[in-house]
DSSP file (Angstrom, degrees, kcal/mol; ACC not computed):
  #  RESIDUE AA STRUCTURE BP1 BP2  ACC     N-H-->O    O-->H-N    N-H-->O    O-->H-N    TCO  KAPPA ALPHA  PHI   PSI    X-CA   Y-CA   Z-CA
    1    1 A X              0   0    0      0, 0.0     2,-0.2     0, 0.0     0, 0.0   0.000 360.0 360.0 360.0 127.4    0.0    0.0    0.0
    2    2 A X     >  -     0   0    0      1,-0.0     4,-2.4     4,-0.0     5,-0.3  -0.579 360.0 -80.7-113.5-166.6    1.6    3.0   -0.8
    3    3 A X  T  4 S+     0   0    0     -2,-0.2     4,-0.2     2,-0.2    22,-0.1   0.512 126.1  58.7 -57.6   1.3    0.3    6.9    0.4
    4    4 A X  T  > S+     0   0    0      2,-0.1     4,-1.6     3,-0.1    -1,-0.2   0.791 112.1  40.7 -75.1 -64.3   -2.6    7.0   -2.7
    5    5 A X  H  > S+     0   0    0      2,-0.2     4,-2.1     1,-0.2     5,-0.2   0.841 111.6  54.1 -56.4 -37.7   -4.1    3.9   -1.2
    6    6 A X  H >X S+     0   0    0     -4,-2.4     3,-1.9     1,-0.2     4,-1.2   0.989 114.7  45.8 -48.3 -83.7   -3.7    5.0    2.5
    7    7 A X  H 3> S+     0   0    0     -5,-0.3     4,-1.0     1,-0.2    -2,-0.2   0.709 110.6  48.0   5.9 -82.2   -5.5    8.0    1.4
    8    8 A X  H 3X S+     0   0    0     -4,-1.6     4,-1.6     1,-0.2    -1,-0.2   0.625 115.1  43.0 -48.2 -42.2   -8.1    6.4   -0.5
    9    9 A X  H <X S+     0   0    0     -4,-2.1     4,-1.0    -3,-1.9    -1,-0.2   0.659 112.7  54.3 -93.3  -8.9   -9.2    3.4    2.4
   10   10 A X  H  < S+     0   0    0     -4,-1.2     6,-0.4     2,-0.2     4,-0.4   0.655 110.3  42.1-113.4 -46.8   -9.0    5.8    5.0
   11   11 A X  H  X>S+     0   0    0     -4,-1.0     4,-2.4    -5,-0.4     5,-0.6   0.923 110.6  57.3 -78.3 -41.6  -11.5    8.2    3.1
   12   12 A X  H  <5S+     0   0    0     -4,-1.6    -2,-0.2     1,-0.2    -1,-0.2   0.913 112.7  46.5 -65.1 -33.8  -13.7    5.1    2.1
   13   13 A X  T  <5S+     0   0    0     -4,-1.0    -1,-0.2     1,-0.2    -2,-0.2   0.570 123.0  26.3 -52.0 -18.7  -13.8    4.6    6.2
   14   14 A X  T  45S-     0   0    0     -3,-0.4    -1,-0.2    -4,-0.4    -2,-0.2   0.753  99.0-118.7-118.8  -6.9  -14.6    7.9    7.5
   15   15 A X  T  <5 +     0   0    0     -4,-2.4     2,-0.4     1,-0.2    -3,-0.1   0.777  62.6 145.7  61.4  18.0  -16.5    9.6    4.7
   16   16 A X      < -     0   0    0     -5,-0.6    -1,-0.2    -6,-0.4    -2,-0.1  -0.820  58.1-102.4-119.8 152.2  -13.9   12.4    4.2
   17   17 A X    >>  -     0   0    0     -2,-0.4     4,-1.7     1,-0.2     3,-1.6  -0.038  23.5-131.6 -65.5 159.0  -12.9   14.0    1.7
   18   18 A X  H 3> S+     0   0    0      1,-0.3     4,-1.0     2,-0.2    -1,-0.2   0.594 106.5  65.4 -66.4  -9.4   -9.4   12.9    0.4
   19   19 A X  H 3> S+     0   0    0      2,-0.2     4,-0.6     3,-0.1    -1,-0.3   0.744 106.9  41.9 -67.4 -43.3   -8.3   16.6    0.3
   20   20 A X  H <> S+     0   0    0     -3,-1.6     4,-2.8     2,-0.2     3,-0.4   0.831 116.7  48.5 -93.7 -43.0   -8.6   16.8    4.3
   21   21 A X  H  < S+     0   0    0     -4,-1.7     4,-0.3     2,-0.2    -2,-0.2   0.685 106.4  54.1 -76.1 -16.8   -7.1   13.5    4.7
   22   22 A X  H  X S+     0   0    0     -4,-1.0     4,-1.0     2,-0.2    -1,-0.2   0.484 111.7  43.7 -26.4 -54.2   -4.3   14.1    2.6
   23   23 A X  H  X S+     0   0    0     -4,-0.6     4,-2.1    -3,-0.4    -2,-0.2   0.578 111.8  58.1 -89.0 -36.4   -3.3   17.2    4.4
   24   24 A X  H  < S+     0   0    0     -4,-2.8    -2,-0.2     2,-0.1     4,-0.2   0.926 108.6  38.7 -68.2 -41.8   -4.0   15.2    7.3
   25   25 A X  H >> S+     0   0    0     -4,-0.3     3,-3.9     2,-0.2     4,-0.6   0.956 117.6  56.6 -78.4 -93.5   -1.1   11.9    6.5
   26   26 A X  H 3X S+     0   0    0     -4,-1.0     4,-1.7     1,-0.3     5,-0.3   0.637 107.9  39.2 -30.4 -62.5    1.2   14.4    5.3
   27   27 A X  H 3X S+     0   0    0     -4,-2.1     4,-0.7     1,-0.2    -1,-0.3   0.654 114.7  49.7 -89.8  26.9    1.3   16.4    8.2
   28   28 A X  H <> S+     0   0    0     -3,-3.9     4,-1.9    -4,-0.2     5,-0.2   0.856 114.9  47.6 -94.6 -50.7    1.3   13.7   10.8
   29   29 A X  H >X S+     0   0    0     -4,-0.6     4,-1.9     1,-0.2     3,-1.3   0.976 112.9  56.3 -60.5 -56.8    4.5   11.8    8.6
   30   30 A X  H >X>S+     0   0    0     -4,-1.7     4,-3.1     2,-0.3     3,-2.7   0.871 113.8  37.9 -13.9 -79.0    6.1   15.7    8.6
   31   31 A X  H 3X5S+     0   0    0     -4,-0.7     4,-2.0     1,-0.4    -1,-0.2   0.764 112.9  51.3 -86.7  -2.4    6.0   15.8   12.0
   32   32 A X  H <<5S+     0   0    0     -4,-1.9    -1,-0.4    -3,-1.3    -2,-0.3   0.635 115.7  41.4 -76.0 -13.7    6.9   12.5   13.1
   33   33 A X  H <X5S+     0   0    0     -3,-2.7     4,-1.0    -4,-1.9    -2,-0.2   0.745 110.9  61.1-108.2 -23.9    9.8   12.4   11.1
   34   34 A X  H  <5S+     0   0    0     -4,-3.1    -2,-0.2    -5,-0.4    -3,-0.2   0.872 112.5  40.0 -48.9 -53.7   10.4   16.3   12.3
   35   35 A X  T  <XS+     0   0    0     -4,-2.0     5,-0.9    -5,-0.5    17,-0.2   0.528 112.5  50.0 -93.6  -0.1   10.6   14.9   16.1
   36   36 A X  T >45S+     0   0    0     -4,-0.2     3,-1.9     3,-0.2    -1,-0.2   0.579 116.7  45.5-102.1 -24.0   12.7   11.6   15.7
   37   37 A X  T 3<5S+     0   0    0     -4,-1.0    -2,-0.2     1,-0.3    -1,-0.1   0.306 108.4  53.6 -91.5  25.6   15.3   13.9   13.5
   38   38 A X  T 3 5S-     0   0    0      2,-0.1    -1,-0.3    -4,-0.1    -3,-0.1  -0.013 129.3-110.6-139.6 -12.6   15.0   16.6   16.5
   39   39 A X  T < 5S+     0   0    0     -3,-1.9     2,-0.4     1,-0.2    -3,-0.2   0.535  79.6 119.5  66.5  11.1   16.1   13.1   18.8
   40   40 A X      < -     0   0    0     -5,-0.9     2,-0.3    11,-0.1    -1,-0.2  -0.678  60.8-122.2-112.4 159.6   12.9   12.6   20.5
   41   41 A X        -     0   0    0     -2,-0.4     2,-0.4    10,-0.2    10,-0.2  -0.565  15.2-160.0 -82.6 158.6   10.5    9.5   20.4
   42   42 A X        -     0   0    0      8,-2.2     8,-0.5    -2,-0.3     2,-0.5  -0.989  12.4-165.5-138.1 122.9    7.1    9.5   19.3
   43   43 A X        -     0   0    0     -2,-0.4     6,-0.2     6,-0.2     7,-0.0  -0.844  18.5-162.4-100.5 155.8    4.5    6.6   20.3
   44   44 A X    >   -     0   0    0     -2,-0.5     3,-2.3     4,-0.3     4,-0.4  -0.502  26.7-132.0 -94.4  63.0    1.7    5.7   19.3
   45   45 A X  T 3  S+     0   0    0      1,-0.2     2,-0.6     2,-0.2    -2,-0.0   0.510  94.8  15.1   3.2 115.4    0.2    3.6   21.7
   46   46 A X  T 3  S+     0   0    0      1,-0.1    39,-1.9    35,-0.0    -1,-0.2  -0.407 133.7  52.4  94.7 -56.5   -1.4    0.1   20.0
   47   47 A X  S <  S-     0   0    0     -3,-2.3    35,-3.3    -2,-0.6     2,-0.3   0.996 106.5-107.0 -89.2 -73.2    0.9    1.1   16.8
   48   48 A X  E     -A   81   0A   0     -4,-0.4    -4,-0.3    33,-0.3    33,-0.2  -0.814  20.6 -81.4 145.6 168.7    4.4    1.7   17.9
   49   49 A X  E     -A   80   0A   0     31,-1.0    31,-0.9    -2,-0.3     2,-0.4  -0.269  23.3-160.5 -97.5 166.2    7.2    4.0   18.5
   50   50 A X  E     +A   79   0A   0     -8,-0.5    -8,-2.2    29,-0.2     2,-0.3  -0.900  23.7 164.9-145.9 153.8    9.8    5.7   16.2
   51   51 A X  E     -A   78   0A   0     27,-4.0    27,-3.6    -2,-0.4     2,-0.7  -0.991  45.3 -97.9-147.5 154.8   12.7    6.8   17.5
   52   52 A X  E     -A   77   0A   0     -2,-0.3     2,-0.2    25,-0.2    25,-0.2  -0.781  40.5-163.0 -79.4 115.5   16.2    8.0   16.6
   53   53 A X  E     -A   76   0A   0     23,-1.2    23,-1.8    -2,-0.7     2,-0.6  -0.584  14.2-131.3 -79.4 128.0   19.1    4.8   17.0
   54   54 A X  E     -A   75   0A   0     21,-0.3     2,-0.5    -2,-0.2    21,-0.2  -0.940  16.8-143.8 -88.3 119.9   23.1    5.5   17.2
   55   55 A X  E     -A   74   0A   0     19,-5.0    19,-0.8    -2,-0.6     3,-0.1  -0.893  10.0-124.6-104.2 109.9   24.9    3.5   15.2
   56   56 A X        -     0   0    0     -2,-0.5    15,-0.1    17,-0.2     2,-0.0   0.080  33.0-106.6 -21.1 128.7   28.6    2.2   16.4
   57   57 A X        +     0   0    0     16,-0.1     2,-0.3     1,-0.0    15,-0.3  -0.569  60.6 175.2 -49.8 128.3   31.9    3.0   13.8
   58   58 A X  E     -B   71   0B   0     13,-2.1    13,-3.3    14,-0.1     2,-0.6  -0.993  37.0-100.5-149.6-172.5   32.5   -0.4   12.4
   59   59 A X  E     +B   70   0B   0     -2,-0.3    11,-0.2    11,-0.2     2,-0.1  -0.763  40.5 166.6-100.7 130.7   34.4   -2.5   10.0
   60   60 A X  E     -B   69   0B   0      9,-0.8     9,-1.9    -2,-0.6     2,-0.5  -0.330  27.6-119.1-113.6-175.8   32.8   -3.5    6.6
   61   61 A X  E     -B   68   0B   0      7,-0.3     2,-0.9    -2,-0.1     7,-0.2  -0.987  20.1-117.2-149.6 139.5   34.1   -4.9    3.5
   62   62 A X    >>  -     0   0    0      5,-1.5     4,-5.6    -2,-0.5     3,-1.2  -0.466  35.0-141.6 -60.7  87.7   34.2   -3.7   -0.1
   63   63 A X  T 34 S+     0   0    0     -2,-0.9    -1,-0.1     2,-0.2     0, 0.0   0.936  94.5  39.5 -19.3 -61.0   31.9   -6.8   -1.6
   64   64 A X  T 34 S+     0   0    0      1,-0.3    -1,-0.2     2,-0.1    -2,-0.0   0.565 126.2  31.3 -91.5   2.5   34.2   -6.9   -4.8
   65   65 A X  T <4 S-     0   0    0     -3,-1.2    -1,-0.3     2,-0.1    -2,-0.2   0.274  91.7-131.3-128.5 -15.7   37.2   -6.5   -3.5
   66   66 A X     <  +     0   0    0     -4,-5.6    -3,-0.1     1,-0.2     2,-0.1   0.554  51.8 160.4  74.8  -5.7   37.1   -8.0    0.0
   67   67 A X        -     0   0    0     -5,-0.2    -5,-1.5     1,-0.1     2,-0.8  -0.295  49.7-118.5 -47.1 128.1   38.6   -4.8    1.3
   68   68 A X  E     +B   61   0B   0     -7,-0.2    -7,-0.3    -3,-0.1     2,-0.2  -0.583  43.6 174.9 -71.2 103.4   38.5   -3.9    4.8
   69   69 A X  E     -B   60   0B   0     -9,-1.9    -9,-0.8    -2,-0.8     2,-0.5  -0.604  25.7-131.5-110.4 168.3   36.4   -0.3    4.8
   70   70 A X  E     -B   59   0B   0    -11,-0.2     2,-0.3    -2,-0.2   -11,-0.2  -0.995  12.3-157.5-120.7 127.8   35.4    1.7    7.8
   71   71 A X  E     -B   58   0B   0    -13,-3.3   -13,-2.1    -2,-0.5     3,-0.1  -0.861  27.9-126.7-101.1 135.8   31.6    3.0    8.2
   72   72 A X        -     0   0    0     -2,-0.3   -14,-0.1   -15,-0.3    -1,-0.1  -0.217  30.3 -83.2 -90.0 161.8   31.6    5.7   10.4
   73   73 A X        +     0   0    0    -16,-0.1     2,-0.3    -2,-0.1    -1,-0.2  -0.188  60.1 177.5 -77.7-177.5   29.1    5.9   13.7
   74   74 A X  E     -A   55   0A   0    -19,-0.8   -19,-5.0    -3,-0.1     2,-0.5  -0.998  34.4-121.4-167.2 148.4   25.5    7.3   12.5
   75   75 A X  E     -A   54   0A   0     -2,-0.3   -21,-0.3   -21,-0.2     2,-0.2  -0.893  36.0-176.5-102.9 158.2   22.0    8.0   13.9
   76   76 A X  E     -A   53   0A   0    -23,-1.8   -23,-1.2    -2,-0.5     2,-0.5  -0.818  27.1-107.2-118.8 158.1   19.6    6.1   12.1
   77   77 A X  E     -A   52   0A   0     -2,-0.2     2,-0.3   -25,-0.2   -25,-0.2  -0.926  38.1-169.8-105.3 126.2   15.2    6.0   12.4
   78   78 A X  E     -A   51   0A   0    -27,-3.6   -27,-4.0    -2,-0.5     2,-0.2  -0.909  12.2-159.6-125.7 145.0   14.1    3.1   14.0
   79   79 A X  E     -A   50   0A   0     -2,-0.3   -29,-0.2   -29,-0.2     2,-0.1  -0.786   4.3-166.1-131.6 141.5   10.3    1.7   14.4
   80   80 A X  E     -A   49   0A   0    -31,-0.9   -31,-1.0    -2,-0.2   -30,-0.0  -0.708  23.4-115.7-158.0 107.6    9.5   -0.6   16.8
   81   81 A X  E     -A   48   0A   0    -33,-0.2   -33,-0.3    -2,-0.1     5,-0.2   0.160  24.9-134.7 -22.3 103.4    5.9   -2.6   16.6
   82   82 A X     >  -     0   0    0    -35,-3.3     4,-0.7   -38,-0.1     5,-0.2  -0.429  29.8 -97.9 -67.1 152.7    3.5   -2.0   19.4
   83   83 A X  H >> S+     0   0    0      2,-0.3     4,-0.9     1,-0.2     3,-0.9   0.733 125.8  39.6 -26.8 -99.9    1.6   -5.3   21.2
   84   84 A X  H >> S+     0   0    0      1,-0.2     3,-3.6     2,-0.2     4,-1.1   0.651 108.7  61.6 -43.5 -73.4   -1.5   -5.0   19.3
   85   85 A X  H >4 S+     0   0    0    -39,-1.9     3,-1.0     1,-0.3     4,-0.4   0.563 117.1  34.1 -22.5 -70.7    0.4   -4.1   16.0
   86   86 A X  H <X S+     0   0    0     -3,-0.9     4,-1.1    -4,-0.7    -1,-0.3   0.615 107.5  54.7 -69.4   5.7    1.9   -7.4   16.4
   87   87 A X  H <X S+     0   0    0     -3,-3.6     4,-1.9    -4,-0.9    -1,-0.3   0.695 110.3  58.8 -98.2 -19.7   -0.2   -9.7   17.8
   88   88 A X  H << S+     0   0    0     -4,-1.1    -2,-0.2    -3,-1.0    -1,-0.2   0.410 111.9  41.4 -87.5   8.6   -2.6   -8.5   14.6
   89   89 A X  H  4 S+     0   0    0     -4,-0.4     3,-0.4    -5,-0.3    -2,-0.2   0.575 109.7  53.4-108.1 -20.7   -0.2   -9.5   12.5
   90   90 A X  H  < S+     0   0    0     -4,-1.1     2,-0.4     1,-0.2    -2,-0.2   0.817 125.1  30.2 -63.2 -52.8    0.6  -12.4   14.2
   91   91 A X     <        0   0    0     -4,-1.9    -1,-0.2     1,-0.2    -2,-0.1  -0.495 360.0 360.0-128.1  83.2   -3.0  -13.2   13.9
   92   92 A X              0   0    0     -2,-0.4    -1,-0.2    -3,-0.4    -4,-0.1   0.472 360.0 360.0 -63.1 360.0   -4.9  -11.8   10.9
């Protein structure tokens, strides 16, 4: 499903128009993605957290060459399933 379809099932559920609901997914991804690159978490209770991760300097290797490279440390954004979210995936 990508952000058309979201859109789209989401409007067929509520009766609204896709204009408001549009404006609505956008600015909920906006600001979640605004407040994990800011460092902070965001939950969503049932659904799940996203948060900003530190990633350790470590040592990799050049696939085609077998070379020894170093990847430097890094924040990353990391999601992490809430109870219901999995247990309704667990059990559709």
């Amino acid at each position: 499903m990508n952000k058309g379809e979201l859109i789209d099932a989401i409007s067929t559920s509520t009766d609204l128009p896709k204009s408001v609901i549009d404006t609505v997914v956008s600015a909920t991804v906006d600001t979640v993605v605004d407040t994990v690159a800011n460092g902070e978490k965001v939950t969503l209770v049932g659904f799940g957290s996203f948060e900003p991760r530190d990633r350790k300097a470590r040592d990799g290797r050049n696939p085609k060459t077998g070379e020894v490279i170093k990847i430097p440390a890094t924040t990353i954004p990391a999601f992490s399933a809430g109870k219901a979210f999995k247990e309704r995936v667990k059990n559709p």
